[in-house]
C-alpha positions, 0 to 999 in steps of 0.5 A, spaced: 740 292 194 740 293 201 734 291 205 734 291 211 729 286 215 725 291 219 720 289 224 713 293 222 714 300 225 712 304 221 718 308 221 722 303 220 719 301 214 719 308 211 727 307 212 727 302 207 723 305 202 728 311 203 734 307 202 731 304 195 729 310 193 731 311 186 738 307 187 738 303 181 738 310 176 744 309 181 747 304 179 746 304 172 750 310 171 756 307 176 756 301 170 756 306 165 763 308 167 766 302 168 772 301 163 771 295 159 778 288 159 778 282 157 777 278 164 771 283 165 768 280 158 770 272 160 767 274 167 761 275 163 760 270 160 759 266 165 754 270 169 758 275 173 762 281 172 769 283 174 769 290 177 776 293 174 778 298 178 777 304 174 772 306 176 771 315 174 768 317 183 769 323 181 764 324 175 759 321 179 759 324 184 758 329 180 752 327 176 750 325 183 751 332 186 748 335 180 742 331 179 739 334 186 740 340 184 738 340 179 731 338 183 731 343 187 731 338 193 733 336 199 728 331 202 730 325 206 729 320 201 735 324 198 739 325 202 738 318 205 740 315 197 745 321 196 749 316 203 748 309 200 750 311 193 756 315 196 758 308 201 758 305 194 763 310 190 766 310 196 767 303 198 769 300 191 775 305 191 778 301 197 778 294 193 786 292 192 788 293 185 791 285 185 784 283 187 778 280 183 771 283 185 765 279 181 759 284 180 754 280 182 746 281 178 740 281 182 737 275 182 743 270 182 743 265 186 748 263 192 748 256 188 749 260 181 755 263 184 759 258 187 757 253 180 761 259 177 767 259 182 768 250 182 769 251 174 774 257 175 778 254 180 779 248 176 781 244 183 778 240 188 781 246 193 775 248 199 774 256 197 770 261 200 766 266 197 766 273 200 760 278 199 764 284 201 757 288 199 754 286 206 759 289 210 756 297 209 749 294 207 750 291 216 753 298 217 748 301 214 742 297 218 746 298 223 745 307 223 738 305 221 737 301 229 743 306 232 744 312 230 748 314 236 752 308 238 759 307 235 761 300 231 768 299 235 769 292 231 771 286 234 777 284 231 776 276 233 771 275 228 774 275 222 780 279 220 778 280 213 781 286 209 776 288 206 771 287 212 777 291 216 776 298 210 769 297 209 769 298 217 774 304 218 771 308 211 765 308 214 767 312 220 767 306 225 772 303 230 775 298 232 775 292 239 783 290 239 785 285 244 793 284 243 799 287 239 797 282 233 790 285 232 792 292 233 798 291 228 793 289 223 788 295 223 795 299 223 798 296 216 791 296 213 789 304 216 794 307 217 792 313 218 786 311 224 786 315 230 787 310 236 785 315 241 778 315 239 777 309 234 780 304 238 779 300 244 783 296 248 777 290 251 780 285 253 781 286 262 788 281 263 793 284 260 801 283 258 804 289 260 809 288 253 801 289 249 800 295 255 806 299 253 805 297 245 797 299 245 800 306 249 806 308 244 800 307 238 797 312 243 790 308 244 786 311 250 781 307 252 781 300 255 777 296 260 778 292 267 774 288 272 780 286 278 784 290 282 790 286 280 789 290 274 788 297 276 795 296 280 798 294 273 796 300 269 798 305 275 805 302 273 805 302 265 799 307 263 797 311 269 794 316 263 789 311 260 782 311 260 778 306 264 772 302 263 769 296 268 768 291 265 761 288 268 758 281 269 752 280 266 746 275 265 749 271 258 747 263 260 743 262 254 749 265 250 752 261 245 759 262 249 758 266 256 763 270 257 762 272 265 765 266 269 771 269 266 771 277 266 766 282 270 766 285 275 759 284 280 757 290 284 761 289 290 768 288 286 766 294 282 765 298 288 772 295 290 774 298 283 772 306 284 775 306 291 783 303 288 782 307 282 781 314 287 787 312 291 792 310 285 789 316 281 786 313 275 780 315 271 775 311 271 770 314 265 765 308 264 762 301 263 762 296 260 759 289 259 759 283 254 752 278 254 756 273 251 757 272 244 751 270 240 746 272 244 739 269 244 736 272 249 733 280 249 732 280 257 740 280 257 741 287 255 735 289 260 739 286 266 746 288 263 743 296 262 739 296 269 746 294 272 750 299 268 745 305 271 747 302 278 754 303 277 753 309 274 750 312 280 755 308 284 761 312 281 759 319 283 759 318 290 768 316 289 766 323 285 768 319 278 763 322 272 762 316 267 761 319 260 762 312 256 758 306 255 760 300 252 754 295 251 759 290 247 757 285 242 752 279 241 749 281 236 747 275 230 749 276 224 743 272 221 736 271 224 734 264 225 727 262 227 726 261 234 731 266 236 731 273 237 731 278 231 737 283 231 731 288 231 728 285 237 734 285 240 735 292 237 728 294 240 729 292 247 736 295 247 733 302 245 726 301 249 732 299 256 736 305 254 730 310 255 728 307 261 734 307 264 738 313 261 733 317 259 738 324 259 744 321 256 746 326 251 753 327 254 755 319 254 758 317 249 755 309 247 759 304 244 759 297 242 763 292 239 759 287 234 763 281 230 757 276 228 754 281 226 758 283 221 761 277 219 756 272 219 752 271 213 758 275 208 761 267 207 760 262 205 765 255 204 765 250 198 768 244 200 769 237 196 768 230 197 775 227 196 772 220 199 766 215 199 763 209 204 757 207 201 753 202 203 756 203 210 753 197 213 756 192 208 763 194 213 760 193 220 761 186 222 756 181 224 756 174 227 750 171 223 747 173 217 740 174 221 744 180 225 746 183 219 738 182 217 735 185 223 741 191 223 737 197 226 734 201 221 737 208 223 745 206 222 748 209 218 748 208 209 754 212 207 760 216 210 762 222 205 770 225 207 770 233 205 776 236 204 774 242 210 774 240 218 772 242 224 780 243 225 779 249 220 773 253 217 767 249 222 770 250 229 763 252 231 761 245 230 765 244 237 765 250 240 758 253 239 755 246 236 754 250 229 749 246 225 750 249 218 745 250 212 748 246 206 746 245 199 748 239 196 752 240 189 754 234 182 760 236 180 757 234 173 756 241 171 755 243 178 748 241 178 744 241 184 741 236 187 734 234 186 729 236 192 726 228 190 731 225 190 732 219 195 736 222 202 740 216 206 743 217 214 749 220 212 756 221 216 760 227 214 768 226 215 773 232 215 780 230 212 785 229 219 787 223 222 782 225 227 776 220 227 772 226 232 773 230 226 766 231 224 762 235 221 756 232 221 753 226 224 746 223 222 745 227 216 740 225 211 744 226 204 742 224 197 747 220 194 753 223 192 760 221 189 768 223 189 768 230 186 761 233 188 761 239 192 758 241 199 755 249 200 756 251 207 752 257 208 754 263 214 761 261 216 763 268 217 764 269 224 770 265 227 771 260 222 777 263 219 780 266 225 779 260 229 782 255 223 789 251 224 793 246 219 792 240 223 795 234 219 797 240 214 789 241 212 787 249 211 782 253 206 786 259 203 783 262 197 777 266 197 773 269 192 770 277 193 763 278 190 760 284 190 752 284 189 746 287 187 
């Protein structure tokens, strides 16, 4: 069930209280109509319940329908209910026929979960298990914080099928930045309307990915040089056009801004070229970096876009569009910033610096924040070292005595690496919250169980293939499995086959 993390505000807290409202009623009608096979009883017996496809919509909306008018109400709380329940219908008519959906019962555990898919998948193969319940859960989080910003998703992150229709069923967009990324919205809607749901965003541009995004009839892309500006008068003179601005994004997991913005000078440069080449100029944009852990970035990036905005006028340009680009978290964390902090410190910036904003049009470009936390990796151990120092080599037996304390006991060789699912160990410095598995039934590891220092290998030939250094571990044997938790966001999009070594099966959940 949908529960958002809220900050105290009491507006915020009685949303909650509507989307709960009388949801599991819902629910318990929608099990009603589900049509019974064999795989969904095997799948029952082992806690979790396959979704057939055959699900009777148009019956419960129905009864949904009737239910209320039946009351003769139309409160909030039930309109609210009337959306989620409609996400629901709506959302479990878009899964593939060919693919497996597990319903998953309040109150079963991630680690129940994943017991469940390591005795189906029969193998030592790595998985990941998806959670596409999360998507519209995040969309709908996200209405509750921004009613009036558009999601244009940013494809980078996770380019996931489901994630991709869930997105797009729910009314949101989409932030392309090549041909690839265009093709795969297009193969999966291919009724989307590219002038309104999709944006160019990337500042440097092919010209061969210029003339295929205007063929597909995009009208909206961004620049931050006037090399650029001279491109697009050449091959997309009609396009619409919105500078990309520099921001403050240092405390940023991965900062953006040494490489694309525009400062205030450069922007200037921008307005008088594009009055010159004729071009329209209907916006700004910015990007905090991605993984942005400081608020105060969105307060500076949205000071700086009011500047601008007043700049524009003087070159007679009437901005309508802001793009406040993404650096959403997928998760809170402690010690960072909340997605409702940094939600509250956008709208509170938003008032401050544009108060009279009903004819701009804002938009944004989340990914962590909708792919984050929807997956999690299981991957097995295909090799031990034990008793680690009994390989180091030492001259004397009093060396071996006197080793340091804090050397390594075991080194464990898993079957993911930082060459595929946990990049983000390299490029973000990523620690990942594990669990510990016993292959024996799965079991877990008891929390009193003696934890040595440990090191844990990806597979390649790489020996800077690491996926943990130092870690302290209870004692596990070949066929024990680890549970990576939150490896959504730029794991998948960012994993190769080095040395022949990806994880490509996925198991789709849908939870309570």
């Amino acid at each position: 069930m949908l529960k958002l993390q809220l900050d105290k505000l009491l507006l915020m807290n009685r949303m909650q209280d509507r989307l709960q409202f009388e949801y599991q009623p819902m629910q318990e009608y929608i099990e009603q109509l589900i049509s019974t096979d064999n795989k969904e009883k095997e799948a029952k017996s082992n806690g979790l319940r396959y979704v057939s496809h055959r699900y009777q919509f148009e019956k419960a909306i129905e009864y949904f329908e009737k239910k209320f008018i039946e009351d003769g109400t139309t409160s909030d709380e039930n309109i609210l209910n009337k959306k989620q329940f409609q996400v629901d219908v709506q959302l479990k008519k878009i899964f593939p026929d060919h693919t497996d959906v597990y319903h998953v019962p309040h109150g079963q555990s991630d680690q129940d979960i994943a017991r469940h898919f390591i005795n189906e998948i029969g193998t030592d193969d790595p998985f990941y298990i998806v959670d596409v319940s999360h998507y519209p859960k995040q969309y709908m989080k996200w209405k509750c914080y921004f009613p009036d910003i558009q999601v244009f998703y940013a494809m980078k992150t996770n380019d996931n099928d489901f994630l991709i229709k869930i997105i797009e069923r729910l009314g949101g967009g989409f932030d392309c930045a090549s041909i690839n990324e265009l093709k795969t919205v297009l193969a999966l809607c291919p009724d989307i309307d590219c002038s309104k749901r999709i944006i160019y965003a990337h500042p440097c541009k092919p010209i061969s990915h210029i003339k295929y995004f205007q063929e597909k009839n995009v009208q909206l892309t961004v620049v931050d040089n006037e090399d650029e500006l001279i491109k697009l008068e050449k091959h997309w003179p009609n396009v619409q056009i919105l500078i990309r601005l520099k921001t403050k994004d240092s405390k940023s997991l991965i900062s953006f801004s040494d490489k694309f913005g525009a400062n205030e000078h450069i922007a200037t440069r921008l307005f008088q070229l594009a009055k010159k080449l004729n071009l329209n100029i209907v916006g700004c944009a910015f990007h905090v970096g991605t993984g942005c852990y400081d608020d105060n970035a969105f307060q500076h990036a949205l000071q700086f876009a009011q500047q601008i905005f007043h700049i524009a006028k003087k070159y007679q340009f009437h901005l309508t569009i802001l793009d406040i680009g993404g650096g959403f978290p997928g998760f809170d964390e402690d010690h960072r910033p909340s997605f409702s902090q940094l939600a509250q410190t956008i709208q509170q910036s938003l008032d401050e610096y544009f108060p009279q904003r009903e004819n701009i049009q804002i938009i944004a470009e989340p990914g962590r924040y909708f792919a984050a936390a929807s997956m999690d990796l299981v991957a097995s151990i295909i090799a031990c070292r034990s008793n680690n120092k009994d390989y180091l080599n030492f001259s004397s037996k009093e060396e071996k005595e006197n080793v340091d304390k804090d050397l390594i006991d075991n080194i464990y060789y898993i079957n993911e690496s930082t060459y595929g699912s946990l990049s983000n160990i390299l490029y973000e410095n990523t620690t990942y919250s594990i669990t510990c598995l016993r292959k024996e039934h799965s079991q877990l590891v008891e929390h009193d169980e003696t934890k040595y220092k440990s090191i844990v290998y990806g597979p390649t030939c790489d020996s800077l293939d690491i996926v943990s250094l130092g870690v302290d571990l209870p004692l596990l044997n070949i066929g024990d499995h680890l549970l990576f938790y939150h490896v959504g966001a730029y794991s998948s999009s960012l994993s190769m086959k080095f040395n022949g070594f990806q994880t490509t099966k996925y198991y789709y959940i849908w939870k309570d």
